[in-house]
C-alpha positions in Angstrom: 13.8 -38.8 -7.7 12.5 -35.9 -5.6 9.2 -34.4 -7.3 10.0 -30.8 -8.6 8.6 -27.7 -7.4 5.1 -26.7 -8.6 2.5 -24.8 -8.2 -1.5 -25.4 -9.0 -4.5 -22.6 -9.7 -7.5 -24.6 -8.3 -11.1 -23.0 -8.0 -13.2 -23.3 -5.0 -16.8 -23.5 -4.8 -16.7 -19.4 -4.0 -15.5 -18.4 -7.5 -11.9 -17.7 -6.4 -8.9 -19.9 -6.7 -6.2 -21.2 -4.5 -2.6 -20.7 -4.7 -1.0 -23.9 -3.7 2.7 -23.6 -4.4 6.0 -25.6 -3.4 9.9 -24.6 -3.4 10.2 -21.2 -5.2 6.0 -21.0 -5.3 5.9 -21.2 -1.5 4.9 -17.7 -0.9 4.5 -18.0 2.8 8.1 -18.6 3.2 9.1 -16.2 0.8 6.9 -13.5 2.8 8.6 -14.4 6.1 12.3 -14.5 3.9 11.3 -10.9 2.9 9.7 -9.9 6.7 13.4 -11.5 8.0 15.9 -9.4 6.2 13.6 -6.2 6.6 13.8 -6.5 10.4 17.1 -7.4 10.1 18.2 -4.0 8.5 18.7 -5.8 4.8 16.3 -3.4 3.1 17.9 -4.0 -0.7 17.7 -7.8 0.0 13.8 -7.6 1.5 12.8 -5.4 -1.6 14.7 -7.4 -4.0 13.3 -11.0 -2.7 9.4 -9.2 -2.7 9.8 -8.1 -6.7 11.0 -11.6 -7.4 8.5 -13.8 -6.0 5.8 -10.8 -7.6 7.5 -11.8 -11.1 6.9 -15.4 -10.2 3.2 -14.6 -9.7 2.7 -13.1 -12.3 4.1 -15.2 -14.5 1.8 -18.3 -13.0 -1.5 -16.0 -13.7 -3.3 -16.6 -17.1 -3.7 -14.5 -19.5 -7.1 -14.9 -20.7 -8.8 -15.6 -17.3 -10.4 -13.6 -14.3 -8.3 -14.9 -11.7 -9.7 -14.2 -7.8 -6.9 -15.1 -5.3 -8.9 -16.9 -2.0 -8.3 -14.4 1.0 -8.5 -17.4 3.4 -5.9 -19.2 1.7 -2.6 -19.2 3.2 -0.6 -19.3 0.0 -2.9 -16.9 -1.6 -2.7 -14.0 1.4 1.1 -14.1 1.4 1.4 -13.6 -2.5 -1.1 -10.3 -2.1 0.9 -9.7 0.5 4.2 -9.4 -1.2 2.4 -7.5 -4.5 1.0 -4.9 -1.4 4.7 -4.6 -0.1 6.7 -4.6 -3.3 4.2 -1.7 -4.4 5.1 0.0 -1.5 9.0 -0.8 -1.9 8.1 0.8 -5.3 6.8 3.8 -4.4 9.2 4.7 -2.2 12.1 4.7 -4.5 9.6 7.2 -6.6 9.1 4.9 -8.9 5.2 5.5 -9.2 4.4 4.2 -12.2 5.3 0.4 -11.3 3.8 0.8 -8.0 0.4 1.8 -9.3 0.6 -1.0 -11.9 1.4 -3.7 -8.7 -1.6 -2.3 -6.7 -3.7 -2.5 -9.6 -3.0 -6.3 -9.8 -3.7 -6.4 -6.2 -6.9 -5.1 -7.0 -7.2 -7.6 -10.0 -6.7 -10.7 -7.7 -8.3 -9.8 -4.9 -11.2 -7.3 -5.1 -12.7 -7.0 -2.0 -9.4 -5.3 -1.2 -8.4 -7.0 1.8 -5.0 -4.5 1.9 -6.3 -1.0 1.5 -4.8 -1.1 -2.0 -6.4 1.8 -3.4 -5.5 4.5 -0.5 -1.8 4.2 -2.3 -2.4 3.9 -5.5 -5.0 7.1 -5.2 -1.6 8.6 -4.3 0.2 7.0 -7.2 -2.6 8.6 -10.0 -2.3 12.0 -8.5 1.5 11.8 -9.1 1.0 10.3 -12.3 -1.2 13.3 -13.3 -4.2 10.6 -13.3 -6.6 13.0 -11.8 -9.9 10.9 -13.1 -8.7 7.7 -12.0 -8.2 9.2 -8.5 -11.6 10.5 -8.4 -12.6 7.5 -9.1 -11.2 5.4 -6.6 -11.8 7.8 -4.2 -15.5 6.7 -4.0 -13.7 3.0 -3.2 -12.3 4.9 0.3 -14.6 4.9 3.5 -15.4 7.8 4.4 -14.6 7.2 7.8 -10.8 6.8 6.8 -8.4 9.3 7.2 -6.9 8.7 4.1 -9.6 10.2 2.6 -9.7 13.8 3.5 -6.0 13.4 2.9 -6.2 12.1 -1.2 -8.8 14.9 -1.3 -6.8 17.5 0.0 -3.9 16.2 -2.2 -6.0 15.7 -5.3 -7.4 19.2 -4.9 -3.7 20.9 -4.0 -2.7 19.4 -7.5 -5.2 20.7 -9.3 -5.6 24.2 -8.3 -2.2 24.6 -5.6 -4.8 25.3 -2.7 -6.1 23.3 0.3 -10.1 22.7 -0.5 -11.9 23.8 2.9 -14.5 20.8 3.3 -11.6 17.6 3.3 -9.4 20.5 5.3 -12.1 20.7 7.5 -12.7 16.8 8.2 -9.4 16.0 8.6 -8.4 18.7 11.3 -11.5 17.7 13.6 -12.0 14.1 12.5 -8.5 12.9 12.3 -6.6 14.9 14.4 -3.7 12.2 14.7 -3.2 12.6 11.0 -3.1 16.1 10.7 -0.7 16.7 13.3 1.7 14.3 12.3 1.6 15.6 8.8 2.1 19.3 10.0 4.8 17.8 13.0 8.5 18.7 12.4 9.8 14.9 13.2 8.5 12.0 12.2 11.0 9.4 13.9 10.6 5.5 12.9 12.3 4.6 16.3 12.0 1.9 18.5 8.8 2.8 20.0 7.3 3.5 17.1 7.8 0.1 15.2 7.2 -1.8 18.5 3.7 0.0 18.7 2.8 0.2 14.7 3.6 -4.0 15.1 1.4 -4.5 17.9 -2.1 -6.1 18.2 -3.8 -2.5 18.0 -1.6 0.4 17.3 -2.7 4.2 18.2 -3.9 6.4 15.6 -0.5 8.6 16.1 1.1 5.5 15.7 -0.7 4.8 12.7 -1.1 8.2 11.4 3.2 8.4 11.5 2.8 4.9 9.3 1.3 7.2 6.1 3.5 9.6 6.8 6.5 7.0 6.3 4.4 5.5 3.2 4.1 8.6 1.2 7.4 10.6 2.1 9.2 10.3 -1.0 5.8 12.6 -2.4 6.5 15.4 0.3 10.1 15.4 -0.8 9.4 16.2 -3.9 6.1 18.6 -2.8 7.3 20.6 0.1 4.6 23.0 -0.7 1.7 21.1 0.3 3.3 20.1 3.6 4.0 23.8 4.0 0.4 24.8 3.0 -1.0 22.6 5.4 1.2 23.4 8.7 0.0 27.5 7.6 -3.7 26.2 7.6 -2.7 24.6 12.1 -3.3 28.0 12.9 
């Protein structure tokens, strides 16, 4: 009789744990299953197949205990991966509130943030009306990154329906790919976009488009601050 599928939480001598995991628990496969019917066009499928392997995971986690995912750890990646990309699925459909709550667990099981968690979920607590949460995981942002003028500039818009000069400022000289795309007309996912957003080391326009794609479903429903910021090009 074939052994059944399994899976095992085992600690490492780095305080984390790793993810081993056979038949459903295989993560890696599940992440290239999900990768497979995005690129083939079967977006409901991809979506579906990421929130289902996330339910197995989180049905594996203890309740009671700290758990650190291993970053180096095959197994482990892939699961974070498919909590990152189901969050994203998530917030897309506008549904924030479950997004914010996947990135969170990101956060939870792996906190040195390996996926940039908290520049969407920064998104997420502005939406949610979770202005102090934002602020603080704003601090958890370099402030090299673009997306941080940007969750300013949103935060601030929010709060008071104006553009605050200083992130306005930064992002217009610092990352000009950003703020163009943001104030463009088209942002087309063609071809030559996903070829260059897949590649080794994608521009910062092709990048920049990426956040745009990411967020949309918040301009759709905020026109106002895409409008406030293609009056402030000038």
């Amino acid at each position: 009789m074939k052994n059944a599928p399994k899976y095992a939480l085992t600690p490492t001598a780095e305080q984390t744990f790793e993810l081993e995991g056979s038949g459903p628990w295989d993560f890696r496969k599940r992440l290239r299953t999900a990768n497979e019917m995005q690129h083939s066009g079967q977006i409901e499928a991809a979506c579906e197949e990421r929130y289902r392997a996330v339910q197995l995971i989180e049905e594996l986690l203890p309740e009671e205990e700290e758990i650190n995912l291993e970053w180096n750890h095959p197994n482990c990646r892939a699961a974070l991966e498919l909590i990152h990309g189901s969050a994203i699925d998530h917030f897309l459909i506008g549904d924030f509130e479950l997004s914010a709550a996947l990135l969170e667990l990101c956060l939870e099981l792996d906190p040195e943030d390996h996926l940039e968690a908290v520049n969407l979920l920064g998104f997420d607590y502005v939406e949610l009306g979770e202005y102090d949460l934002c602020e603080e995981i704003l601090l958890d942002i370099s402030e090299k990154s673009p997306m941080r003028p940007l969750l300013e500039l949103w935060l601030a818009f929010r709060r008071s329906g104006e553009l605050a000069a200083a992130p306005l400022q930064h992002l217009k000289s610092r990352h000009t790919a950003l703020f163009e795309e943001f104030t463009a007309e088209e942002h087309p996912a063609d071809e030559a976009f996903i070829k260059e957003i897949n590649s080794e080391r994608p521009s910062a326009r092709a990048q920049a488009r990426e956040v745009w794609l990411q967020t949309e479903p918040l301009w759709a429903l905020h026109p106002e601050f895409i409008s406030a910021l293609k009056a402030a090009k000038g």
